[in-house]
N, C-alpha and C positions, 0 to 999 in steps of 0.2 A: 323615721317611723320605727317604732316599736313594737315587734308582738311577742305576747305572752302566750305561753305554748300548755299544755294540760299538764305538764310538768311543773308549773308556777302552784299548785295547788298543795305541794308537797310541802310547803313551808323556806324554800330555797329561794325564795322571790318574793320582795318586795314591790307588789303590785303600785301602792301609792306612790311608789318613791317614782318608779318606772312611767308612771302616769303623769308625775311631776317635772320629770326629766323632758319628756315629749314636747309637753302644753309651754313648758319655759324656750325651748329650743324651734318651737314654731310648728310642730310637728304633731301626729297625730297617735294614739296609742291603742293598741287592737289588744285584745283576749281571743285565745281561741280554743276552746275548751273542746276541742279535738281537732283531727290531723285531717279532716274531711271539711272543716271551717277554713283552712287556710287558703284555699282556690280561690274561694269567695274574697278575702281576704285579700289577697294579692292582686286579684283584680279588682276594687276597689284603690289598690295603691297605685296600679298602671292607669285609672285614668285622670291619678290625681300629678302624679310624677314622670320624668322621661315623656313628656309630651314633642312630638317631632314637628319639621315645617317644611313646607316646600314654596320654595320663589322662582321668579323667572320674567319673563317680558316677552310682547308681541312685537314684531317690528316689521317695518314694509320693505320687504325683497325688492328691490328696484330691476336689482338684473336676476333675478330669479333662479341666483345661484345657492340657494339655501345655507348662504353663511352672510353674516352680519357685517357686513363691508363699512367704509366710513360714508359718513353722510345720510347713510339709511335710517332714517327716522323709526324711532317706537311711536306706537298707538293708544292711545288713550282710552278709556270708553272701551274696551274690547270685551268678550265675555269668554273666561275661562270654565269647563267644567269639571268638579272633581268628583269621581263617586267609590265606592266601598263596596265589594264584593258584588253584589245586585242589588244596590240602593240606587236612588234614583241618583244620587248625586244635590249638588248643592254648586249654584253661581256665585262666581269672585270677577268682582271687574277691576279692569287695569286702569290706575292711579294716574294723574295726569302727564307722568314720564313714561307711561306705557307698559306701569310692571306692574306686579301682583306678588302680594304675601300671603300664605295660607298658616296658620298657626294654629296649634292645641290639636294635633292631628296622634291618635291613639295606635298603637302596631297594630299593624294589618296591611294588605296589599291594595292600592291606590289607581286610579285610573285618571290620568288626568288629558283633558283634548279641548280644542277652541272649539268656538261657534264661530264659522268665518260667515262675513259679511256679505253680501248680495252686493256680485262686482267684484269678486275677488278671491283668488287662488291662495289651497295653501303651499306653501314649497318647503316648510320644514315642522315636524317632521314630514318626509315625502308622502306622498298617496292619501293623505289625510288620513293619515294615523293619529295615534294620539301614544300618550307615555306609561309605560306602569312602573310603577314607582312601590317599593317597599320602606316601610316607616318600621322600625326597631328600635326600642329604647331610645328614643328623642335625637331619632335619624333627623338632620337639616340638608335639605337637597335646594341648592340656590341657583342652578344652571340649566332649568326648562322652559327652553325658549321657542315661541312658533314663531313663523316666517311665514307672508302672505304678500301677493304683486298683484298688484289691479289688472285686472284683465280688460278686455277690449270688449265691448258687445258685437256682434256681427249682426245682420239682418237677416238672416238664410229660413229662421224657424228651427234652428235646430241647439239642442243645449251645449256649446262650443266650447263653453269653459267650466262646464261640468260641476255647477255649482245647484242646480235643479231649477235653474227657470230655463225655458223655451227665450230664445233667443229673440227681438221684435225684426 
């Protein structure tokens, strides 16, 4: 990326050549016929460049020790949520090895948490948290993982495994 700064006006710059340079190199060339243009300017370049990602995977806790033990299967079909300051967010579902890749993701601070399934706990992260995650200059975060164990239903009436249905 190229910018031309109010200083390019002076005759010290080769506007065409610097526009040539850009367009042959793949790249894109700005003017910025003041120092209050450049913000603008810069932000246009961050959402084009330094785009960040975040991966990771669902997997079934067996013994609902909230680490990824051998044999414990990931889940497919699962629904990740990730949202942006007080956006509502946007859903990623996990791939049929039970991950998820999120890409083209802009700096700024990220919230990312499952939708767990009816019948089932989460146990990592614990308490049904979820992750905040910071993206900076084409940050790649590849290691957020939830953990979730089938639960039992009981018949008592009462919500036993605290996933919000009434127990039958």
């Amino acid at each position: 990326y190229l910018i031309r700064g109010q200083y390019a006006d002076t005759g010290d710059v080769n506007g065409d050549f610097l526009e040539a340079i850009a367009t042959a190199t793949g790249g894109k060339y700005y003017v910025s016929p003041s120092s209050d243009d450049l913000n603008e300017i810069y932000t246009a370049i961050s959402k084009v460049a330094a785009k960040g990602s975040i991966s990771g995977s669902i997997f079934t806790d067996a013994n609902g020790n909230g680490t990824v033990d051998n044999q414990e299967a990931l889940l497919p079909g699962w629904t990740v949520q990730l949202s942006r300051d007080s956006s509502a967010g946007q859903a990623f579902i996990t791939d049929q090895s039970g991950k998820f890749a999120i890409t083209g993701l802009c700096d700024g601070s990220y919230t990312l948490k499952q939708q767990v399934q009816s019948g089932w706990k989460q146990t990592l992260p614990t308490n049904n948290q979820s992750y905040t995650i910071a993206i900076n200059k084409g940050t790649v975060v590849t290691d957020k993982v939830f953990g979730n164990r089938k639960v039992t239903r009981c018949s008592d009436g009462i919500d036993n495994d605290t996933n919000g249905f009434i127990d039958d």
